[in-house]
BANUNU-423260 format. One record per residue (C-alpha): residue in one letter; z, y, x; residue number from 1. Coordinates in Angstrom, 2 decimals, decimal comma, always signed. Layout:
BEGIN
{"A"; {Z; Y; X}; NUM}
...
! end
This chain:
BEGIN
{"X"; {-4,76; -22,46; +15,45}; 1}
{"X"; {-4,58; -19,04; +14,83}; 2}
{"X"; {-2,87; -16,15; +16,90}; 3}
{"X"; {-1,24; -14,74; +13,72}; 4}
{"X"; {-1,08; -17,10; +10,27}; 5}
{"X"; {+0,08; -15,62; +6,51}; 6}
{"X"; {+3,46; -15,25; +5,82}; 7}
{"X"; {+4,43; -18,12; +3,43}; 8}
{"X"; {+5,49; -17,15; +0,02}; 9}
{"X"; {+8,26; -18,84; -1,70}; 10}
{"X"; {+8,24; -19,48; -5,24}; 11}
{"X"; {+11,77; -18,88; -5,50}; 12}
{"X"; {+11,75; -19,33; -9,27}; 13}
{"X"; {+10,26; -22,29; -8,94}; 14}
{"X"; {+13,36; -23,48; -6,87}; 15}
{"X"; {+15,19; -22,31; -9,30}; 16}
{"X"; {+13,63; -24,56; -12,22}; 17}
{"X"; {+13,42; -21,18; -13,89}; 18}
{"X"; {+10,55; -19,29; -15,79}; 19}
{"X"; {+9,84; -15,82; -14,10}; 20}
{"X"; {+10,93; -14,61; -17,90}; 21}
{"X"; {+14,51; -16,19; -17,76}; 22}
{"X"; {+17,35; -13,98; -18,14}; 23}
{"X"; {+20,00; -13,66; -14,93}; 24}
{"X"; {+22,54; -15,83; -16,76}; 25}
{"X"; {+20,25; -18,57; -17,38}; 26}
{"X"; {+18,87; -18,10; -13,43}; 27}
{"X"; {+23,09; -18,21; -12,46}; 28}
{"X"; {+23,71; -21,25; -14,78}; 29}
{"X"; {+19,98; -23,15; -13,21}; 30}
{"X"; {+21,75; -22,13; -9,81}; 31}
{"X"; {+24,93; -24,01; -10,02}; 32}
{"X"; {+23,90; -26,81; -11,35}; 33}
{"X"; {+21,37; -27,31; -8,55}; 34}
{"X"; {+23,83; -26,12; -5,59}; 35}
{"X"; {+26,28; -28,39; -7,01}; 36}
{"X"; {+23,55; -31,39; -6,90}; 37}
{"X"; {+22,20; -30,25; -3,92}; 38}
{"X"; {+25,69; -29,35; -1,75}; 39}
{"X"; {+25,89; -31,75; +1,43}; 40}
{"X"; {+29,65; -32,07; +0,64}; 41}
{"X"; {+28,62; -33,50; -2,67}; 42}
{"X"; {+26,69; -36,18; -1,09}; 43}
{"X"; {+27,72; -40,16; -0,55}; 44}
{"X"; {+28,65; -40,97; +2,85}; 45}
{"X"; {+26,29; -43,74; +3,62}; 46}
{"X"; {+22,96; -41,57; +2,94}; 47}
{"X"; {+20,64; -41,92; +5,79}; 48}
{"X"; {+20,23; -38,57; +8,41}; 49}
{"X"; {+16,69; -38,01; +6,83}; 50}
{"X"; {+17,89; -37,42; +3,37}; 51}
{"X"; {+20,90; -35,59; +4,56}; 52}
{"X"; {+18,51; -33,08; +6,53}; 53}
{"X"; {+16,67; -32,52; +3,37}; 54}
{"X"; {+19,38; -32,13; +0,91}; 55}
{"X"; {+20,76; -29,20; +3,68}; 56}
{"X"; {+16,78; -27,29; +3,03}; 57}
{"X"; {+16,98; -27,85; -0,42}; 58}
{"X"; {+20,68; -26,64; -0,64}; 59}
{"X"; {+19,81; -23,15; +1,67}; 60}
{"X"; {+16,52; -22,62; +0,02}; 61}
{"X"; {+18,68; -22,56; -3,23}; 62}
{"X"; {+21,09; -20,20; -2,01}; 63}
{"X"; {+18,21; -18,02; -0,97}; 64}
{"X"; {+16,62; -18,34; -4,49}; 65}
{"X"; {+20,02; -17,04; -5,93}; 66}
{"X"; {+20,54; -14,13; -3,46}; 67}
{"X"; {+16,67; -12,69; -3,96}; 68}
{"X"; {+16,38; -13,21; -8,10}; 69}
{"X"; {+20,60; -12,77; -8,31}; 70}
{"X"; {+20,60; -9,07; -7,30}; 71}
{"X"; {+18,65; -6,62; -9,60}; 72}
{"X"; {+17,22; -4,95; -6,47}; 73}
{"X"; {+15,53; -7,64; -4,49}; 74}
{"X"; {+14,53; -9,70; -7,60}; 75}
{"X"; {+12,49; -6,51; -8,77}; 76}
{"X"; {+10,61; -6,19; -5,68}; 77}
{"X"; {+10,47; -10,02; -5,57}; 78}
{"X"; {+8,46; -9,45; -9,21}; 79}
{"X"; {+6,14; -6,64; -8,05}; 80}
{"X"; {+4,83; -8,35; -5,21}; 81}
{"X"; {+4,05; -11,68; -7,37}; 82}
{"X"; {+2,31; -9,41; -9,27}; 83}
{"X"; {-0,06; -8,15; -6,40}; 84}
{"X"; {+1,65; -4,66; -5,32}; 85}
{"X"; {+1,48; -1,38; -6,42}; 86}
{"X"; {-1,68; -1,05; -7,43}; 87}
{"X"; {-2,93; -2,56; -10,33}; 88}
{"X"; {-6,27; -4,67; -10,82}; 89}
{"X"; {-9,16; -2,89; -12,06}; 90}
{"X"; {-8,28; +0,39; -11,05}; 91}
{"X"; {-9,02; +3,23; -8,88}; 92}
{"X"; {-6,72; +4,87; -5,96}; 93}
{"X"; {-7,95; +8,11; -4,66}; 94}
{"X"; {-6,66; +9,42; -1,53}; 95}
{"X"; {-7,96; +13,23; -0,83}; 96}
{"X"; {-8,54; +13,48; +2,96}; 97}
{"X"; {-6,23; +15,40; +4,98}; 98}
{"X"; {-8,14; +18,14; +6,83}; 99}
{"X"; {-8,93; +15,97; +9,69}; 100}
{"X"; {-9,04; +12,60; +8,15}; 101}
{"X"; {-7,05; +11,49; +10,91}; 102}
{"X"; {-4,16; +10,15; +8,45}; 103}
{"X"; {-6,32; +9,35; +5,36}; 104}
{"X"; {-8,62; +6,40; +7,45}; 105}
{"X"; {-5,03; +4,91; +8,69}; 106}
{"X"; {-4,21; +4,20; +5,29}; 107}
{"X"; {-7,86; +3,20; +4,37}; 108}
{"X"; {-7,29; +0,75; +7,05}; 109}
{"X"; {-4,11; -0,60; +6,15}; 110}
{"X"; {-5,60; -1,61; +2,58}; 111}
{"X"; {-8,26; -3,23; +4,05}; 112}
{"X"; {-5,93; -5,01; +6,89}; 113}
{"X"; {-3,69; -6,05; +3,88}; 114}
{"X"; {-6,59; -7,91; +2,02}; 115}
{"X"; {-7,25; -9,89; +5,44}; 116}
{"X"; {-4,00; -10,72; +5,71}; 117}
{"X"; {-4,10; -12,12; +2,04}; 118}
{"X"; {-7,08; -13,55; +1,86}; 119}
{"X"; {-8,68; -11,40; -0,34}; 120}
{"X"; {-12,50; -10,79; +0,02}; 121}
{"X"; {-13,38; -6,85; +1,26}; 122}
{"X"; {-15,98; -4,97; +0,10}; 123}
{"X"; {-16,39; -1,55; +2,65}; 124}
{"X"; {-18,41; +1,39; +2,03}; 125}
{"X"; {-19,09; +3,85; +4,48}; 126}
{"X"; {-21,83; +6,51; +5,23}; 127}
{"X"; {-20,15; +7,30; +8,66}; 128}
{"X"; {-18,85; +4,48; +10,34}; 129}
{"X"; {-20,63; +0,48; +10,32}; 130}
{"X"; {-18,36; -1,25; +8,37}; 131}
{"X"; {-18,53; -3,90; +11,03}; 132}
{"X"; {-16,52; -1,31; +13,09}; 133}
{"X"; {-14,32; -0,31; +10,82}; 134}
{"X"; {-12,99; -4,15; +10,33}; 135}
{"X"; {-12,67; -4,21; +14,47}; 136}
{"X"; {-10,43; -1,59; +14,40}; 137}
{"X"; {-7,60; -2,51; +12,08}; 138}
{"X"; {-4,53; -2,66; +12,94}; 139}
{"X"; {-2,57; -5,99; +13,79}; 140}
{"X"; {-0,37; -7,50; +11,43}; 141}
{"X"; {+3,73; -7,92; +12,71}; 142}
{"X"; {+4,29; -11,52; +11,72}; 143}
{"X"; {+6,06; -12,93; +14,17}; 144}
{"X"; {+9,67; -12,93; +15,76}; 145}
{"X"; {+9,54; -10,27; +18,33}; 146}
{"X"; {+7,03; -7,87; +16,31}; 147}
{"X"; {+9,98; -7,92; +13,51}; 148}
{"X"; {+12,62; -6,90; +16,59}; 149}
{"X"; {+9,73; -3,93; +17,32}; 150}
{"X"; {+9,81; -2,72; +13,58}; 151}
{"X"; {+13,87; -2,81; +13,55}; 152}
{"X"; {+14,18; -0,60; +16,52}; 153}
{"X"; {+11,49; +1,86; +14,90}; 154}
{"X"; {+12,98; +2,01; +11,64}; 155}
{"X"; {+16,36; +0,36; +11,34}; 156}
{"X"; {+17,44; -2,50; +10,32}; 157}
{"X"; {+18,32; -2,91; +6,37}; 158}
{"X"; {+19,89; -5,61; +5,61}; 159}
{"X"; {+19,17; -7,47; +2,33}; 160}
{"X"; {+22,08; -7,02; -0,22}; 161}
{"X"; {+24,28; -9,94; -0,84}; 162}
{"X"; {+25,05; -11,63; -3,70}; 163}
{"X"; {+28,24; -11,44; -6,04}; 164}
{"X"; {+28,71; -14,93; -5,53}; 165}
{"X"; {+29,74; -16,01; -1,79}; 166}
{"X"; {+28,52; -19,44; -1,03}; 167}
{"X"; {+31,30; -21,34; +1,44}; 168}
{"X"; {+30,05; -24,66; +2,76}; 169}
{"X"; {+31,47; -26,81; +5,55}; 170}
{"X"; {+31,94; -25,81; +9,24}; 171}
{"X"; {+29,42; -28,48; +10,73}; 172}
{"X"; {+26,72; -26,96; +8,20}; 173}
{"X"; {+27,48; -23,24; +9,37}; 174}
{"X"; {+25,72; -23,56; +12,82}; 175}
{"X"; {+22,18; -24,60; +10,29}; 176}
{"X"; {+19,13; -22,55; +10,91}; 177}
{"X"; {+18,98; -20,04; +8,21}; 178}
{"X"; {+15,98; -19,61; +6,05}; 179}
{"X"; {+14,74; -16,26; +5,65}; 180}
{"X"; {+13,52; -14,52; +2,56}; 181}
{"X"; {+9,99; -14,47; +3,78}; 182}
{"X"; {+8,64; -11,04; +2,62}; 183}
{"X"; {+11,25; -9,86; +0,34}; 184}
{"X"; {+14,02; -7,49; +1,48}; 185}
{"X"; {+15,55; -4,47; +0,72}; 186}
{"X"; {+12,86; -2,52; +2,39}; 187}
{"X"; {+10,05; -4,71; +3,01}; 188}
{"X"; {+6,83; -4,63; +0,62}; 189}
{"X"; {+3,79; -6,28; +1,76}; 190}
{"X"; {+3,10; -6,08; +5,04}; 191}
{"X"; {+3,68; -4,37; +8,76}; 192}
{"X"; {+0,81; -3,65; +11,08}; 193}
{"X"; {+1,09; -2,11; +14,85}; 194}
{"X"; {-1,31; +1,24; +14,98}; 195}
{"X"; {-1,25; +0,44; +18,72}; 196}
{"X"; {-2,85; -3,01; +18,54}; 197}
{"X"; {-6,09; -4,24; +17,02}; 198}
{"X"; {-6,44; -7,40; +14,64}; 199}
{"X"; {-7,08; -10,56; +16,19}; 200}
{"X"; {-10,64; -11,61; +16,04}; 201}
{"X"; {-9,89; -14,77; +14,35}; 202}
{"X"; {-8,20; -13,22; +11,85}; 203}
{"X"; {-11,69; -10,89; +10,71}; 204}
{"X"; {-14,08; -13,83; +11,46}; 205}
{"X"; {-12,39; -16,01; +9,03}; 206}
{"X"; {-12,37; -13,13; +6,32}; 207}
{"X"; {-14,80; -12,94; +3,56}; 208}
{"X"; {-16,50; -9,44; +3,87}; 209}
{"X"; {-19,81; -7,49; +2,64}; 210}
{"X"; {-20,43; -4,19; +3,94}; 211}
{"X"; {-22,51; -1,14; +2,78}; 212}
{"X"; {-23,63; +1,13; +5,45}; 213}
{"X"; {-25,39; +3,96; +3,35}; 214}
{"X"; {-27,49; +5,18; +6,62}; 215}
{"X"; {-28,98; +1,49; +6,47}; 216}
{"X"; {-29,90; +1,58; +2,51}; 217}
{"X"; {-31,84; +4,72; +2,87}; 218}
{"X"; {-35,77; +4,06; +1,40}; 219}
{"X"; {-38,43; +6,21; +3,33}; 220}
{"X"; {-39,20; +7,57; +0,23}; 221}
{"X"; {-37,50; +8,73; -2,45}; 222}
{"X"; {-38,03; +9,82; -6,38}; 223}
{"X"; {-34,70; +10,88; -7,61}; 224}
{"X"; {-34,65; +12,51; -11,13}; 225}
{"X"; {-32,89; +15,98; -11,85}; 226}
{"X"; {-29,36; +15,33; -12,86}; 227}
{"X"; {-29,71; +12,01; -11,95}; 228}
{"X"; {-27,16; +10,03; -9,59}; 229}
{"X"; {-28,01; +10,40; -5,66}; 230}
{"X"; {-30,16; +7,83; -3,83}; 231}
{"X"; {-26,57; +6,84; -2,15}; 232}
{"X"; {-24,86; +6,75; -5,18}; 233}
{"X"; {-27,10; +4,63; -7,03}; 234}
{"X"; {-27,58; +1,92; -3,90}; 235}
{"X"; {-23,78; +1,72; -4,22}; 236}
{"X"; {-23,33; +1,10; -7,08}; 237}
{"X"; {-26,12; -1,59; -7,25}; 238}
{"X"; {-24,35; -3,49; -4,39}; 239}
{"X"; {-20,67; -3,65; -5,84}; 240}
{"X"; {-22,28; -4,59; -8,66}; 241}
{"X"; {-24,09; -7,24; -7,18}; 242}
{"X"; {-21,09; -8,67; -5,30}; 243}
{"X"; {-19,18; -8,77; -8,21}; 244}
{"X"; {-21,30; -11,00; -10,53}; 245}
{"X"; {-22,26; -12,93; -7,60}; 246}
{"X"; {-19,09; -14,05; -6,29}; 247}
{"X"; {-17,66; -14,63; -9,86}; 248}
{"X"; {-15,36; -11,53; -10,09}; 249}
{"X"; {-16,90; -10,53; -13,76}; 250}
{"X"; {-14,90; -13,32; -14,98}; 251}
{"X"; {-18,60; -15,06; -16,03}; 252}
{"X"; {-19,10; -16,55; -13,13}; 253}
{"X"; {-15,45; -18,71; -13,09}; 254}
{"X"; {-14,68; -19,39; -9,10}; 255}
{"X"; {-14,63; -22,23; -7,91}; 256}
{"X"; {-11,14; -22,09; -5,71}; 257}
{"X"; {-8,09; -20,26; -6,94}; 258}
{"X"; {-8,66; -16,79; -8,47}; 259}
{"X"; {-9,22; -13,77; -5,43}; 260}
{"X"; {-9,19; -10,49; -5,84}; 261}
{"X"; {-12,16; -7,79; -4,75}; 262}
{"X"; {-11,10; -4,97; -2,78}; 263}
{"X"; {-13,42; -2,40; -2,71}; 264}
{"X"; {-13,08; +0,62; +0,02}; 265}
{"X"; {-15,42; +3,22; +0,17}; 266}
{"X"; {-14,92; +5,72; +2,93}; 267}
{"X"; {-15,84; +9,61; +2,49}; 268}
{"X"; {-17,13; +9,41; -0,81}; 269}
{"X"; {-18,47; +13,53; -1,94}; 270}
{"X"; {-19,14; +14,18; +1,51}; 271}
{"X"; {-22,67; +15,01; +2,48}; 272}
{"X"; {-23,17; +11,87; +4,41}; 273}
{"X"; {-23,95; +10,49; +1,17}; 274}
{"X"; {-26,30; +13,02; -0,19}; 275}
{"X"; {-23,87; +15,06; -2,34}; 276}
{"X"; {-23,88; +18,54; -2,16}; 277}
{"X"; {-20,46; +19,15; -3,53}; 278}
{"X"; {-19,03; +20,30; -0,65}; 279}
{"X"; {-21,89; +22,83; +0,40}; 280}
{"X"; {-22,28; +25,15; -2,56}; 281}
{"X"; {-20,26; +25,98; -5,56}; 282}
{"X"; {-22,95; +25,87; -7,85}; 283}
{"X"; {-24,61; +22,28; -6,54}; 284}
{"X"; {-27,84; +20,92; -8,19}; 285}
{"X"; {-25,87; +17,37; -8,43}; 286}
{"X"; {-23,19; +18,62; -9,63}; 287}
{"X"; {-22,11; +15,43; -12,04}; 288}
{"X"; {-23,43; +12,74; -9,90}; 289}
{"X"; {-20,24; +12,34; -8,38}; 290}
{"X"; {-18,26; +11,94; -11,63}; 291}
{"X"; {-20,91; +9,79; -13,15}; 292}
{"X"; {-20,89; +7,49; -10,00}; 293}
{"X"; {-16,70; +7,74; -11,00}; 294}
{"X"; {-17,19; +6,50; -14,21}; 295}
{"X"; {-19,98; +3,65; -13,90}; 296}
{"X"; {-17,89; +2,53; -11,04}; 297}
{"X"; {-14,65; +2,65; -13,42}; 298}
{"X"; {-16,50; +0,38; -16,02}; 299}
{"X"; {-17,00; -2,11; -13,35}; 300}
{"X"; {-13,90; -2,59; -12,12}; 301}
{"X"; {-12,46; -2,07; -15,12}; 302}
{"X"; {-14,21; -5,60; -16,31}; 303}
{"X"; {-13,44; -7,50; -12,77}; 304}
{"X"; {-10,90; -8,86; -10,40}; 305}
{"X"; {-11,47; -6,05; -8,43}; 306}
{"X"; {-9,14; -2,88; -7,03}; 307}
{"X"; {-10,74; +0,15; -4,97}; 308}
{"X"; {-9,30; +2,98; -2,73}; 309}
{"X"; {-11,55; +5,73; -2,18}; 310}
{"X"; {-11,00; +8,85; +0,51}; 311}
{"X"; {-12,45; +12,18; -0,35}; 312}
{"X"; {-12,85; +14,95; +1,44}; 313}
{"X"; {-11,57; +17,21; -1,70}; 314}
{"X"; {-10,67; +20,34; +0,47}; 315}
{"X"; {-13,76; +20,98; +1,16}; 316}
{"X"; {-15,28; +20,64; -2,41}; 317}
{"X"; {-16,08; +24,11; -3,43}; 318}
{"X"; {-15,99; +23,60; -7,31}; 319}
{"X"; {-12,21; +23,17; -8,34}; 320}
{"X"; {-13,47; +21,81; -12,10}; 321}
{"X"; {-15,22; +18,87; -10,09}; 322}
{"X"; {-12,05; +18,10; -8,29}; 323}
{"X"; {-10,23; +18,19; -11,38}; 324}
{"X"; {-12,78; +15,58; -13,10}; 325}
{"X"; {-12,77; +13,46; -9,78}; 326}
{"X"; {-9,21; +13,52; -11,21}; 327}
{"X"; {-9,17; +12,60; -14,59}; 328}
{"X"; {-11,40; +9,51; -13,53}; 329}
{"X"; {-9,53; +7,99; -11,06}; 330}
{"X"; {-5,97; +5,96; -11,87}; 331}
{"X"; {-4,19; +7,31; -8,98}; 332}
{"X"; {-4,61; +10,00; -6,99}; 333}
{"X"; {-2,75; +10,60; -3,86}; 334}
{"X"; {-2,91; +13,48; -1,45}; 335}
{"X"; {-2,38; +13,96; +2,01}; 336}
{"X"; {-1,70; +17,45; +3,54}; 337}
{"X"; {-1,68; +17,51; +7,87}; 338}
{"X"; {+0,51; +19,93; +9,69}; 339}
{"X"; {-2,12; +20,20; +12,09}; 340}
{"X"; {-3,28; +23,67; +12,53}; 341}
{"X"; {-0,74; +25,16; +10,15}; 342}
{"X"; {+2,54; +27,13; +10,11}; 343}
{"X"; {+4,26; +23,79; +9,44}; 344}
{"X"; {+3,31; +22,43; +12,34}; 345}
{"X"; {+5,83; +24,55; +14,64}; 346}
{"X"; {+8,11; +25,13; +11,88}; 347}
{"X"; {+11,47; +23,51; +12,64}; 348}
{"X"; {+12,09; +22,28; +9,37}; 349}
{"X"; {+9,43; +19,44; +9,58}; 350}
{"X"; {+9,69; +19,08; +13,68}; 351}
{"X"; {+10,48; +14,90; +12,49}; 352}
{"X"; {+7,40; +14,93; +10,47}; 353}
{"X"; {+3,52; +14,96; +10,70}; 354}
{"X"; {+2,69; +15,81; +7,23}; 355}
{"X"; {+3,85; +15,91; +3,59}; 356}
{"X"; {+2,30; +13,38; +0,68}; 357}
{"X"; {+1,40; +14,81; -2,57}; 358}
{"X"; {+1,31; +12,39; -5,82}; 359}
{"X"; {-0,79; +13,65; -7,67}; 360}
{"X"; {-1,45; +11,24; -10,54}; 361}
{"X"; {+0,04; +7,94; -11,92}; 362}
{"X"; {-1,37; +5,70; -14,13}; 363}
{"X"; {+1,13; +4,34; -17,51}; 364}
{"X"; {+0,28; +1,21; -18,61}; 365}
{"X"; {-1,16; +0,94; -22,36}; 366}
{"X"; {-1,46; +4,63; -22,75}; 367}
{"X"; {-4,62; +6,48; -22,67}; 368}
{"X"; {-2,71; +9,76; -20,50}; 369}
{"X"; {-1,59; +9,59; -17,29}; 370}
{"X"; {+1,66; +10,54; -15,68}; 371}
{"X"; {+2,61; +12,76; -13,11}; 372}
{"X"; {+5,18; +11,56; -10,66}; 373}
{"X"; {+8,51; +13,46; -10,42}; 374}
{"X"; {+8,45; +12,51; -6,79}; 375}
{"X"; {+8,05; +15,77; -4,97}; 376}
{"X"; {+9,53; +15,39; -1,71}; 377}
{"X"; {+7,76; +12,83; +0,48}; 378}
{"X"; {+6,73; +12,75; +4,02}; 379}
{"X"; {+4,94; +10,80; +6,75}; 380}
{"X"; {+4,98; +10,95; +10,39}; 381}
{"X"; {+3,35; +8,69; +12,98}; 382}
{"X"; {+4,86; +6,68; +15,57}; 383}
{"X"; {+3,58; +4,85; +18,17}; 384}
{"X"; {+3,25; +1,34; +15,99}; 385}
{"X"; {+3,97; +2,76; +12,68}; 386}
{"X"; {+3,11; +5,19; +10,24}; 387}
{"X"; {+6,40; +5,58; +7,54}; 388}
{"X"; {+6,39; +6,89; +4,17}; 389}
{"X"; {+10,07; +8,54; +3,61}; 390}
{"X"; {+11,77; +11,02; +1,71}; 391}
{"X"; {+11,75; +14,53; +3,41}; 392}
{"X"; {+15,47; +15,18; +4,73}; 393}
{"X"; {+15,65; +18,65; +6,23}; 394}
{"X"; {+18,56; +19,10; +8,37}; 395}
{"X"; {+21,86; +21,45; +6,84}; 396}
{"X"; {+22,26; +24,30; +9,56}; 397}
{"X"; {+18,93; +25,51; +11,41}; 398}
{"X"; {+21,23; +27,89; +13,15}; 399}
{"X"; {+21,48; +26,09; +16,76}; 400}
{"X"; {+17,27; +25,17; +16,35}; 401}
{"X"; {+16,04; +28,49; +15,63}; 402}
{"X"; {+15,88; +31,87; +17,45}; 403}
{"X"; {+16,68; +35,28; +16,33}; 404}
{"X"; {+12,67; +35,97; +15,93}; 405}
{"X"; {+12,37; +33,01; +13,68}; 406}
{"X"; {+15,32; +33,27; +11,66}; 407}
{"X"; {+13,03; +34,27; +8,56}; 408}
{"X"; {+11,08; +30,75; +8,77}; 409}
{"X"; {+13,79; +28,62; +6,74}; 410}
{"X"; {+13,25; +31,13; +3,58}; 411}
{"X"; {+9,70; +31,36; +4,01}; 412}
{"X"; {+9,28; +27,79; +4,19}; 413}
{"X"; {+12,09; +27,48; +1,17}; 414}
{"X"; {+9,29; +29,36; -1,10}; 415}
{"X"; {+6,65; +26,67; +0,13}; 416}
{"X"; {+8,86; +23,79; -0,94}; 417}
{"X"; {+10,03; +24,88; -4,39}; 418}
{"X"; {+10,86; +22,16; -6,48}; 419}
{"X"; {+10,38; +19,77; -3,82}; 420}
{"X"; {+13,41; +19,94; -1,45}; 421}
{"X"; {+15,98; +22,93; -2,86}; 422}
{"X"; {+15,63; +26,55; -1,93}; 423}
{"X"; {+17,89; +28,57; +0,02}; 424}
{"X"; {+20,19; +30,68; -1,79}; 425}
{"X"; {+20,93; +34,15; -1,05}; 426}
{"X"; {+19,28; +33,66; +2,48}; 427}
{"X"; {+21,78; +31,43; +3,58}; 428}
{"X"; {+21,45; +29,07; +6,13}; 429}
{"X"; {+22,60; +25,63; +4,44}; 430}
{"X"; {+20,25; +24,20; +2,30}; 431}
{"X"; {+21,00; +23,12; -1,67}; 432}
{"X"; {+20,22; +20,10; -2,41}; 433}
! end
């Protein structure tokens, strides 16, 4: 038995009797007629105690059907994470680095900790770090009891929304263990993981893995055409390749067990490490092998069961036209900016916050453009266990927080913001929202 097992994941339309395509008044009317069946006051008095018990489940996993797939909220995040998440199959997420990559390999991490968790088979790329030792340091997943009562006192509790319809059952049914909504809630998408503990090992030896440690591939000698993709480049690509028409991810190959998904992470991808000189000169001899590496890669997983998240070190790419085709080939692109080392960082209006997260790029589904997000005012900071995603709340009246020699941060930092968070007006010190 394992330390930490899957959460289990309710079909609740299934429950229901419903198709996920049903309407919410044909969801309400499949509801009360099964309650009613189902209702231990409905029920003859000479049914034995087993029966009894299981008409009680049946009857609360009902009501908990109705109360996630009843309210608009919970029954849309119910639907996105039957779907897989937030990021699509067969694309590309592209995380530029923060300066450090301190914040960037956490969230390389927790995509890679999330496939575990699901059961998805991981595919990690890496011209730093053995991808042997990148799997030994993820981060444990929060499953249980208690490690829920850790993530409440870190964050709050939010409560998931009631229903519109109250269900009131007998007093000697009222005492019942409840059943929970597994991993829908208000709040709660996918997983939580604790920064401050490492996966159990039975957890990673029971995963499916392959790993690709560049430093490892490299041939003593080398005959790499002009123009051509680098020697790391090229091994990469041969090896996701090879995994996916091996393991039956092309779709030609049908698996044998239920369909999985391929998630791909490769780790520092531009840097030097992999033979790319990109970040050394402005006027590189290899100057398209990156975005040709982009767009054989695209055509691959664009034809697969596969997803991949890619960190780049994009502040240190000299060329801004590279960056901006690195751009155009990738689905998403998400960037991270560290206070570390900057004003910001002893600025008072981000003292709750290590950093600020730029979207820079959206995919929209059946269209050949992309879209921009109009979301320009989220943060992150890192706790002990966690590390939060939130909106960026800067606090009314900096007048008790900052001293007479600072008292021309707030409009300085007001012309950083923009669009994002308001701008002071007139020098005032109450923000606009």
């Amino acid at each position: 038995m394992m330390a930490f097992e899957q959460i289990p994941k309710k079909d609740w339309y299934g429950i229901l009797g419903a198709d996920p395509s049903a309407s919410v008044s044909d969801l309400k009317q499949k509801y009360q007629k099964l309650v009613l069946m189902y209702h231990p006051d409905k029920q003859s008095a000479d049914v034995p105690a087993g029966t009894m018990e299981e008409c009680i489940q049946k009857f609360i996993e009902i009501d908990q059907a109705w109360k996630i797939l009843g309210n608009e909220e919970t029954k849309k995040e119910y639907d996105l994470q039957r779907h897989g998440g937030g990021l699509a199959v067969g694309t590309v997420l592209l995380i530029e680095e923060d300066k450090y990559n301190i914040y960037s390999s956490l969230l390389f991490k927790y995509f890679l900790a999330e496939g575990v968790i699901n059961g998805h088979t991981l595919l990690v790329a890496s011209a730093k770090e053995d991808p042997a030792d990148i799997l030994q340091e993820l981060p444990a997943p929060l499953l249980d009891d208690n490690c829920k009562k850790d993530f409440d006192e870190d964050v709050g509790n939010h409560k998931t929304p009631e229903s519109n319809i109250k269900m009131k059952i007998a007093w000697r049914y009222q005492l019942l263990p409840k059943m929970e909504p597994g991993p829908v809630s208000s709040s709660r998408f996918g997983h939580y993981y604790d920064l401050s503990k490492r996966m159990p090992q039975e957890l990673i030896e029971t995963s499916k893995w392959h790993g690709f440690f560049f430093p490892e591939k490299l041939s003593p000698t080398l005959n790499i055409e002009p123009c051509s993709l680098t020697h790391g480049y090229i091994k990469l690509l041969q090896f996701i390749q090879n995994v996916i028409y091996e393991e039956g991810f092309d779709g030609s190959n049908p698996q044998k067990k239920q369909k999985n998904i391929l998630r791909i992470g490769i780790q520092n991808l531009g840097s030097p490490l992999w033979g790319d000189d990109i970040c050394c000169t402005e006027n590189c001899d290899n100057s398209h092998s990156l975005t040709k590496f982009l767009y054989v890669l695209r055509g691959l997983l664009r034809t697969s069961l596969s997803a991949c998240i890619i960190t780049m070190p994009t502040h240190l790419i000299q060329n801004k036209a590279i960056i901006a085709r690195v751009t155009n080939l990738s689905d998403t692109v998400v960037g991270l900016e560290s206070f570390i080392g900057s004003e910001r960082e002893t600025n008072p209006l981000y003292k709750d916050y290590h950093g600020l997260i730029h979207i820079r790029q959206i995919p929209r589904l059946n269209n050949l453009i992309y879209d921009v997000s109009d979301v320009k005012d989220l943060a992150f900071k890192l706790k002990r266990k966690l590390f939060t995603i939130e909106r960026l709340h800067l606090p009314p009246d900096l007048s008790d927080t900052v001293s007479r020699s600072s008292k021309q941060i707030p409009a300085a930092s007001s012309r950083l913001l923009g669009q994002e968070c308001g701008v002071m007006a007139g020098g005032r010190k109450h923000l606009d929202f």
